[in-house]
NUKESE-344058 format. One record per residue: residue in one letter; x, y, z of N, C-alpha, C, O in turn. Coordinates in steps of 0.05 Angstrom, whole numbers, plus 5000, padded with zeros to 4 digits. Layout:
! residues N
AXYZXYZXYZXYZ;...
//
This chain:
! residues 384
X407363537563406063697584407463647611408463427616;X407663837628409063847648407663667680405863767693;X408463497686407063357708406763577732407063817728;X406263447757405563647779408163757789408863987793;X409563447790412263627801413363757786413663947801;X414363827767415963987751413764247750415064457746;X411864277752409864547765411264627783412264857783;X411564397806412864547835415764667838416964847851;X416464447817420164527814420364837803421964997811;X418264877784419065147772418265397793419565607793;X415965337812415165547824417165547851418065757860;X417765277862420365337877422465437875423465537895;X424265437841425265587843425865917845427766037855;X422766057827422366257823423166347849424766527849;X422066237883421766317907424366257916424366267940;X426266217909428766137919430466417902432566507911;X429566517880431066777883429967057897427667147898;X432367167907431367317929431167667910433067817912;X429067717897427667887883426968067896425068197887;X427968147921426668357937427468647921429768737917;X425568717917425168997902427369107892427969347896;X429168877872431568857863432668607855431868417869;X434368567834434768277826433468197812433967967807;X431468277801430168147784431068047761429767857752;X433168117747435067947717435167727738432967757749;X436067597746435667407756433267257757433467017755;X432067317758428367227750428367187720427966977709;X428967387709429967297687430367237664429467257642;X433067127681436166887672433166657662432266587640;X432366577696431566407701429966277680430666067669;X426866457672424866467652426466527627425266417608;X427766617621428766597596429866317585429466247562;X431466167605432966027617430565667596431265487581;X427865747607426065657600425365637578424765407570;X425265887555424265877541425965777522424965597508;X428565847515431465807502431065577487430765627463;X430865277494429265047482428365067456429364957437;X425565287456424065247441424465457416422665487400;X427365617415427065807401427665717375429165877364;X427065467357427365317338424465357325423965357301;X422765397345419365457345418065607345415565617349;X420365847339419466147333419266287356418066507355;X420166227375420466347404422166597409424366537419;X421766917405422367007415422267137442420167167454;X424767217452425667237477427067557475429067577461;X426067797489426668127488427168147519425268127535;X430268177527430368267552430068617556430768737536;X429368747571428969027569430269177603428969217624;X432169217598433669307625432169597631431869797617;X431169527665431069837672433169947690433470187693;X434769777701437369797714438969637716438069407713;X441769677720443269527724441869237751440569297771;X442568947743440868757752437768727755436368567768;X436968937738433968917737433268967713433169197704;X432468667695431268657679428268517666428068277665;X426268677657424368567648424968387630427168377621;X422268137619421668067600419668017585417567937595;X420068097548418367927535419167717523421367677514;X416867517523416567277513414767267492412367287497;X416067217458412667257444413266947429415266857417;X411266867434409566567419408266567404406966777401;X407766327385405166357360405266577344406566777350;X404066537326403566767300400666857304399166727319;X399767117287397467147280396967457296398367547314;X394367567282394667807279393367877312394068087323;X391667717323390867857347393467697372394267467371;X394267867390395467747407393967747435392067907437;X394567587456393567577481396467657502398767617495;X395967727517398567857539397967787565396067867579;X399967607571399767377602402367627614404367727602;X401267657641402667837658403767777681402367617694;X405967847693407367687732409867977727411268097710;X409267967750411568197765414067947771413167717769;X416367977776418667857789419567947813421667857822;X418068127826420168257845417768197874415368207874;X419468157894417368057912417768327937419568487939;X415968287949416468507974418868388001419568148000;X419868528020421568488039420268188061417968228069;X421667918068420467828084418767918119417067838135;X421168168116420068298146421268088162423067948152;X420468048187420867908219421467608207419567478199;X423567528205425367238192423167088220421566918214;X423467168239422767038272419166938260418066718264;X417967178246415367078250414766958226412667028216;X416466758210416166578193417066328209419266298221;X414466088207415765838204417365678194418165478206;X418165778163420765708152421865918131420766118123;X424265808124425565938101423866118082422165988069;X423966398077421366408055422266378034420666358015;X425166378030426266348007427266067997429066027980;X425665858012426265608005423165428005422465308026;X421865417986419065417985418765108000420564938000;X416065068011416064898039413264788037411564888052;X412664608023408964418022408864338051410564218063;X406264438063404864298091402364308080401464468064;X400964048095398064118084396864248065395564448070;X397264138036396264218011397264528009396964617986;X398564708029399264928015402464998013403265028036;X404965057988406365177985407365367993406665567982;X409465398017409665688033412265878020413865788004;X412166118028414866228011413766428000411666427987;X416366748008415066977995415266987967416966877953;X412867187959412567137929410566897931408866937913;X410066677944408166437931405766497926404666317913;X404066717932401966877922402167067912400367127896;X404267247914404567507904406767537892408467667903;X407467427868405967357857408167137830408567167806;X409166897854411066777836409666597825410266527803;X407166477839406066257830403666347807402666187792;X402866617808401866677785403866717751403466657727;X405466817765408466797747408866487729408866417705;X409166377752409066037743407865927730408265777711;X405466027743403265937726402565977691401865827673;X403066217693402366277658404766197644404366137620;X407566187652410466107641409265817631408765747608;X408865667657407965327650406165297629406065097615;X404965467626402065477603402565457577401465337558;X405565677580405665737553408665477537409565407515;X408965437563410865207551409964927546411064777530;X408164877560405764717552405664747520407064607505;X404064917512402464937485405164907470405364727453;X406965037475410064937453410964627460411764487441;X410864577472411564207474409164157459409564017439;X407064227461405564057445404164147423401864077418;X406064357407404964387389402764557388401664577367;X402164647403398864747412397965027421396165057437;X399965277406400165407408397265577395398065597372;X395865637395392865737390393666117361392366217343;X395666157371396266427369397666627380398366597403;X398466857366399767017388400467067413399167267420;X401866977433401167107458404767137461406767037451;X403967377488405967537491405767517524403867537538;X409567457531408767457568411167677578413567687572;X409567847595410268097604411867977628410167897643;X414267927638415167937660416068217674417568297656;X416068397692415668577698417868647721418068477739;X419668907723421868887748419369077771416969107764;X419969157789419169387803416869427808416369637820;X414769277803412069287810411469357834409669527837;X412669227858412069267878412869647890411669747909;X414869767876415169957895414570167869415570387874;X413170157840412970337830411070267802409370417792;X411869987793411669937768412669947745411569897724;X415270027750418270107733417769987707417870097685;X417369747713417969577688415869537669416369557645;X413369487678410669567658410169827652408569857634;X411370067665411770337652414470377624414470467601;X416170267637417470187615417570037587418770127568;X416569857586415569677577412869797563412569697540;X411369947568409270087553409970367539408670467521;X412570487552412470797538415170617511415370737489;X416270437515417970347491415270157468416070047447;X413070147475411969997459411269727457409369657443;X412869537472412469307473410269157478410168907477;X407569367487405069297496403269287475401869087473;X402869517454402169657441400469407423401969227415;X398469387420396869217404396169007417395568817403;X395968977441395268637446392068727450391168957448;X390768527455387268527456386168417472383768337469;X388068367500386668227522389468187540391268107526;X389968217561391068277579391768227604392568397619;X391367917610391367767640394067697648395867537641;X393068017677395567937697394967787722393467867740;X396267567722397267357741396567427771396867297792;X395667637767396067777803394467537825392667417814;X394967477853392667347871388967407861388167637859;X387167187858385167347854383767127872382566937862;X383967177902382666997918382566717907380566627896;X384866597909385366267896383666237873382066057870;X383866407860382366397828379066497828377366527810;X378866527849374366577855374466807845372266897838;X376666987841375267397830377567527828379467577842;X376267567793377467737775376568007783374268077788;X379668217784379968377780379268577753381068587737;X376768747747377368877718377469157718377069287698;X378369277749377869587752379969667778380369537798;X380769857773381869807807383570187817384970317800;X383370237831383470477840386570607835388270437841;X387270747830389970957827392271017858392270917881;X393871197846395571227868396571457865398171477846;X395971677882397971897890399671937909398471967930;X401571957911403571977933404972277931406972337917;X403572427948404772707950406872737966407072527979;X409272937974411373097983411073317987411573447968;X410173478011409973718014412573838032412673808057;X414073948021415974018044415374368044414474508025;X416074448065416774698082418774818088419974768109;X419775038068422475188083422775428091422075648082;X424475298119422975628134425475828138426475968121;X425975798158429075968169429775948198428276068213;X432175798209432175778231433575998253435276178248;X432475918277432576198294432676048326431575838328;X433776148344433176038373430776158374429776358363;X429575868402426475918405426276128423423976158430;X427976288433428076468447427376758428426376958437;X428076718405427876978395426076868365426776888342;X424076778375422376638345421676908319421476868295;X421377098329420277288312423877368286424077548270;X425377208292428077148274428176988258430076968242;X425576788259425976598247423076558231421176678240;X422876388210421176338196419475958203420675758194;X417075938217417175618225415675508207413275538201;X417575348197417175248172415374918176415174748158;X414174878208412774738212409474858210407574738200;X409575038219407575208225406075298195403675348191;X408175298178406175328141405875138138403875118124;X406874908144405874638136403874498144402774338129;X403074548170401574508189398074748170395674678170;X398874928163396875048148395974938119393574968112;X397974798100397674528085396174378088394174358074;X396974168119395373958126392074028133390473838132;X391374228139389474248148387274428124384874448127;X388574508105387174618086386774428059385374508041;X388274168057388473948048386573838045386073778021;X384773778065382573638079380373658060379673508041;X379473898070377374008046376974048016374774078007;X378674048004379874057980379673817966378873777943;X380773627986380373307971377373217981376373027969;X375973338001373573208002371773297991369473217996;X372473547969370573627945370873387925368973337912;X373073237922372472997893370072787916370872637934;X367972827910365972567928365072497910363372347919;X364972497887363972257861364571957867366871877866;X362271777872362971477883363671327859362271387839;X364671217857364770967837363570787844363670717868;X361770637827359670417830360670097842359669937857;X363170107828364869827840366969997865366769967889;X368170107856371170167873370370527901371870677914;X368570517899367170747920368271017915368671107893;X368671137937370471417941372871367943373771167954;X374971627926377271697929378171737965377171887981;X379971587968381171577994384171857999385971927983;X383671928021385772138029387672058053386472018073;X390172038055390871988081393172138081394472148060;X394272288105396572328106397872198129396872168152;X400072118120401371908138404871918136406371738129;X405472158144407672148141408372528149408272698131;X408972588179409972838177412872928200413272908225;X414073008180418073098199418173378199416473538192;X419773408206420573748212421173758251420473648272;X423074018237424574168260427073968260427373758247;X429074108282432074068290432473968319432973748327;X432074178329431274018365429774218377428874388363;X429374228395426574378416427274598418425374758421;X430174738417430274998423430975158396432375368395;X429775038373430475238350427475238327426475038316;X426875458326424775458300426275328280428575358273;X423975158269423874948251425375088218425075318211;X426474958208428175128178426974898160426974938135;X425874668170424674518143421874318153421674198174;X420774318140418374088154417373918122416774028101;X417373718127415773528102413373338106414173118111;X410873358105409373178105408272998072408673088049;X406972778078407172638067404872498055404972268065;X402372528036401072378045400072188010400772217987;X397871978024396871777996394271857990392671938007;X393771847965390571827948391171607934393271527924;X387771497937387471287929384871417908382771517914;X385771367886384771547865382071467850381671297867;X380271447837378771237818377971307793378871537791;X376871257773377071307745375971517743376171647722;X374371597763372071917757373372177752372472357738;X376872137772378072267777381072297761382972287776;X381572307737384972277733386672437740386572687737;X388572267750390972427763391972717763392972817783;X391572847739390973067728389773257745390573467754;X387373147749385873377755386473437792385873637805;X387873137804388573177837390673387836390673587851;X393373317811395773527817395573737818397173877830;X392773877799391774157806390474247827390374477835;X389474057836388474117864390974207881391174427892;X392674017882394573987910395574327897394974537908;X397174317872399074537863397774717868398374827889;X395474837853392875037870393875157897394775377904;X393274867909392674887945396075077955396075277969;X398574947944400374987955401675317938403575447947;X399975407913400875697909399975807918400776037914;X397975777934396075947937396476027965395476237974;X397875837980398475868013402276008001403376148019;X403375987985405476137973405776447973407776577978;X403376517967402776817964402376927994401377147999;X402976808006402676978042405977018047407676858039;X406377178058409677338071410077018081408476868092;X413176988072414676778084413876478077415376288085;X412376438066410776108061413176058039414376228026;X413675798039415775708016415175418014417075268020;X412875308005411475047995412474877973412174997952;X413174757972413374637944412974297952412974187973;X412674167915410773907924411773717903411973807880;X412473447909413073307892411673047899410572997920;X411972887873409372597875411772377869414072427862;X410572117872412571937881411471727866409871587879;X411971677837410671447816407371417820406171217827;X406271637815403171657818402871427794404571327779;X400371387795398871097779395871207777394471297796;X395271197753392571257743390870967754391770747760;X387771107753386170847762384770717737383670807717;X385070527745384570337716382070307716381070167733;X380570427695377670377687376670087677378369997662;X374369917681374069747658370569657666369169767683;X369869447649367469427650367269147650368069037630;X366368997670365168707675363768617656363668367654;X362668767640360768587619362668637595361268567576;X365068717585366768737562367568397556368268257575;X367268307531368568197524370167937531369667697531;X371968077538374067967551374567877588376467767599;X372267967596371467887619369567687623369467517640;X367867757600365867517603366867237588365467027589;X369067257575370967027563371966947589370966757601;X373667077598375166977628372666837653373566667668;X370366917655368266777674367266517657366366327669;X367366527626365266227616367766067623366765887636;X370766027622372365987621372565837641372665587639;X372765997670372465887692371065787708371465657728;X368665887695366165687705365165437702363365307713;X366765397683367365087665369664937682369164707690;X371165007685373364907712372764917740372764687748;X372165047757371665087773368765097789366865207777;X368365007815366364917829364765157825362965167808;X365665417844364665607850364465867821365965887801;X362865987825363066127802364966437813365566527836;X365366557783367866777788366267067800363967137795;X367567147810366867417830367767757805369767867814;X367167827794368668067785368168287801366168397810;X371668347805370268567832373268827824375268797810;X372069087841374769207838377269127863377068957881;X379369297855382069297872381869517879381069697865;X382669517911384069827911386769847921387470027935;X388569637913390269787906391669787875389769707861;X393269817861394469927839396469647832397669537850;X396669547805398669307799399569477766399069697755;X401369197758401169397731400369437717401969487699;X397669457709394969387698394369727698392869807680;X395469917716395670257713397770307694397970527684;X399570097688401770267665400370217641399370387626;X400569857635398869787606396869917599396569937575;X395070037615392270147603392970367591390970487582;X395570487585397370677570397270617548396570787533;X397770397540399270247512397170307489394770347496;X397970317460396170297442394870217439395570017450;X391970157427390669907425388070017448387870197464;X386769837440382969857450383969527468385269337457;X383269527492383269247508383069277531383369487543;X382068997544381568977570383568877586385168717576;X383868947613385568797626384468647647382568777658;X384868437655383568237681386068187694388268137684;X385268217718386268117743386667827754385867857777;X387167617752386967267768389067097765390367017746;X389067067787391266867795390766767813389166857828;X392366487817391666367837392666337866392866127878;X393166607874395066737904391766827915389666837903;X392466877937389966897966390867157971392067317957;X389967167999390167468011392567468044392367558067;X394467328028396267308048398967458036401267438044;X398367558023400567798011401767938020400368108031;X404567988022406268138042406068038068405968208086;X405967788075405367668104407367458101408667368082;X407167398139409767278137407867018136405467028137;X409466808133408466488122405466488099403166408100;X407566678074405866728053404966488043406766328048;X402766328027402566058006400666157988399866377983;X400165957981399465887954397465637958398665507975;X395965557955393865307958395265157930395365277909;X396464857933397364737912396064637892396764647868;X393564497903391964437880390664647864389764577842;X390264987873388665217857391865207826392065137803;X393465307846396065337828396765057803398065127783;X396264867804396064637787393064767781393664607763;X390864877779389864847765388865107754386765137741;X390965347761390765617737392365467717391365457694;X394665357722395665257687394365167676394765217652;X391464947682389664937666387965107648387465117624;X387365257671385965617665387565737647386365787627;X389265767647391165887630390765907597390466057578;X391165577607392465427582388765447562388365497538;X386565377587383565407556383465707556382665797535;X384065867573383966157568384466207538382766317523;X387066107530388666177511387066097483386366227463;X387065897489384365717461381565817458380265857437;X380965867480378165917474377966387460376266517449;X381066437472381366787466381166657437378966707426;X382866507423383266477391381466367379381866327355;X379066297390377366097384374866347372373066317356;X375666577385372666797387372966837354371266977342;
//
């Protein structure tokens, strides 16, 4: 079994490769790197390229007919302002019981954590059963790799589903969590000097009839969700025109839905497509609309199974008891709920809510003690 430091050694290094929304074969090299040892013990190891230097992995352990699926993204978000970090983020840094370094919540040290778990149970023999570990490229800017990874199959049958993600230093599981639309509306008009506008077509001015007919449209879905509330609308993103003295020849706005299970994706794209033929059919309008790795919202139920395994679990470890709550935003927990198979997915790890921030951590003693979590998770899933 792995002492504390060799915990820290592995999650320092994870944070010492620079995974920014790219590089991830390097992540891994690394975890593969790990498992290689044990492949005398039935250890297979499936790299699954979604691009050149970006590759996922599976890891499958143990025999037997039900499997369990331990989940971590590799790819971390941008450090942003180097100035408004206290140190290196890519050189992980202990002050006062917490581990600093991007990724150390989001999500290397959940990463770490279930890797250590499972190498644990192979040193010692103590492998319970099947389990399978999803390492994942692209999470952060799409989910590349758990989409991948589920339309090739590699998901297909497991029966329980814990991704690693931050879950408030281990206090609350994730088992539901809201969608993602990302619309593209652009506008093409025809350009003309502003002197003689009736030459030209303003291709701000239809778009501008978009944005405002948008509104209403999405605030017909008002079906609340009991955990995760109302579908959210925002637009946040609008360009167009050339310079001040010419009618506009293109305009694009931009906006997000934040989706929830009442609603599948499906039924928003007909909305928007609707909205934009229908402003089509007027002289001169030229609309068209594209989406940007939309993500379904992941349904699930707090009293399933496999949730209430994950709370006896941790309630047995831990002081405080577990929180089951929704997300709103999207992990890869929207691709797997694709995969074959009847199962739940949970959300926990032991990252906080300092995600995407600069002087990201990790609390050291929570992180030493999800590998615990981990590790009876796994015994007590094979035990049912």
């Amino acid at each position: 079994m792995m002492n504390k430091q060799q915990q820290i050694e592995i999650l320092s290094k994870l944070i010492s490769i620079r995974s920014v929304n790219d590089h991830e074969a390097e992540v891994a090299d690394y975890i593969a790197s790990l498992f290689e040892p044990y492949k005398n013990k039935g250890v297979q190891i499936e790299r699954v390229t979604y691009a050149p230097g970006r590759d996922s992995l599976v890891v499958t352990i143990g025999k037997g007919d039900r499997i369990l699926g331990f989940s971590g993204h590799e790819d971390v978000v941008d450090p942003g302002d180097l100035e408004a970090w206290d140190s290196d983020p890519f050189k992980a840094v202990i002050k006062d019981g917490k581990l600093y370094g991007r990724g150390a919540t989001d999500m290397k040290s959940g990463l770490a954590a279930v890797i250590i778990a499972m190498l644990d149970m192979l040193e010692n023999d103590a492998v319970p059963g099947k389990i399978k570990l999803f390492a994942t490229v692209g999470e952060e800017t799409g989910e590349y790799g758990a989409a991948q990874l589920t339309k090739e199959g590699y998901v297909d049958g497991v029966d329980g589903m814990m991704i690693a993600e931050p879950g408030d230093s281990m206090g609350e599981v994730g088992f539901t969590s809201k969608g993602i639309v990302d619309y593209i509306v652009t506008s093409i008009g025809k350009g003309a000097h502003s002197s003689q506008p009736e030459k030209g077509i303003n291709a701000i001015d239809h778009l501008i009839d978009f944005a405002n007919e948008v509104k209403p449209v999405m605030a017909e879905f008002d079906k609340v969700d009991p955990v995760l509330g109302k579908l959210t609308h925002v637009q946040s993103l609008f360009n167009g025109g050339e310079q001040i003295n010419s009618v506009p020849a293109k305009a694009v706005i931009k906006g997000n839905i934040r989706t929830i299970p009442e609603y599948p994706n499906k039924v928003i794209f007909d909305a928007l497509e609707g909205l934009v033929n229908k402003l089509n059919k007027k002289p001169g309008y030229d609309l068209s609309i594209a989406y940007s790795f939309p993500e379904e919202a992941m349904p699930g139920d707090a009293n399933s199974p496999f949730i209430k395994l994950i709370k006896k679990v941790h309630d047995e470890m831990f002081d405080k008891p577990l929180v089951a709550s929704g997300q709103s935003g999207a992990s890869d927990g929207s691709e797997f709920l694709h995969a074959k198979g009847d199962f739940s997915i949970a959300l926990l790890g032991p990252g906080n809510d300092t995600s995407h921030q600069s002087n990201e951590y990790v609390d050291v003693d929570v992180y030493h003690q999800s590998v615990d979590f981990y590790k009876q998770l796994a015994q007590e899933f094979f035990n049912q």
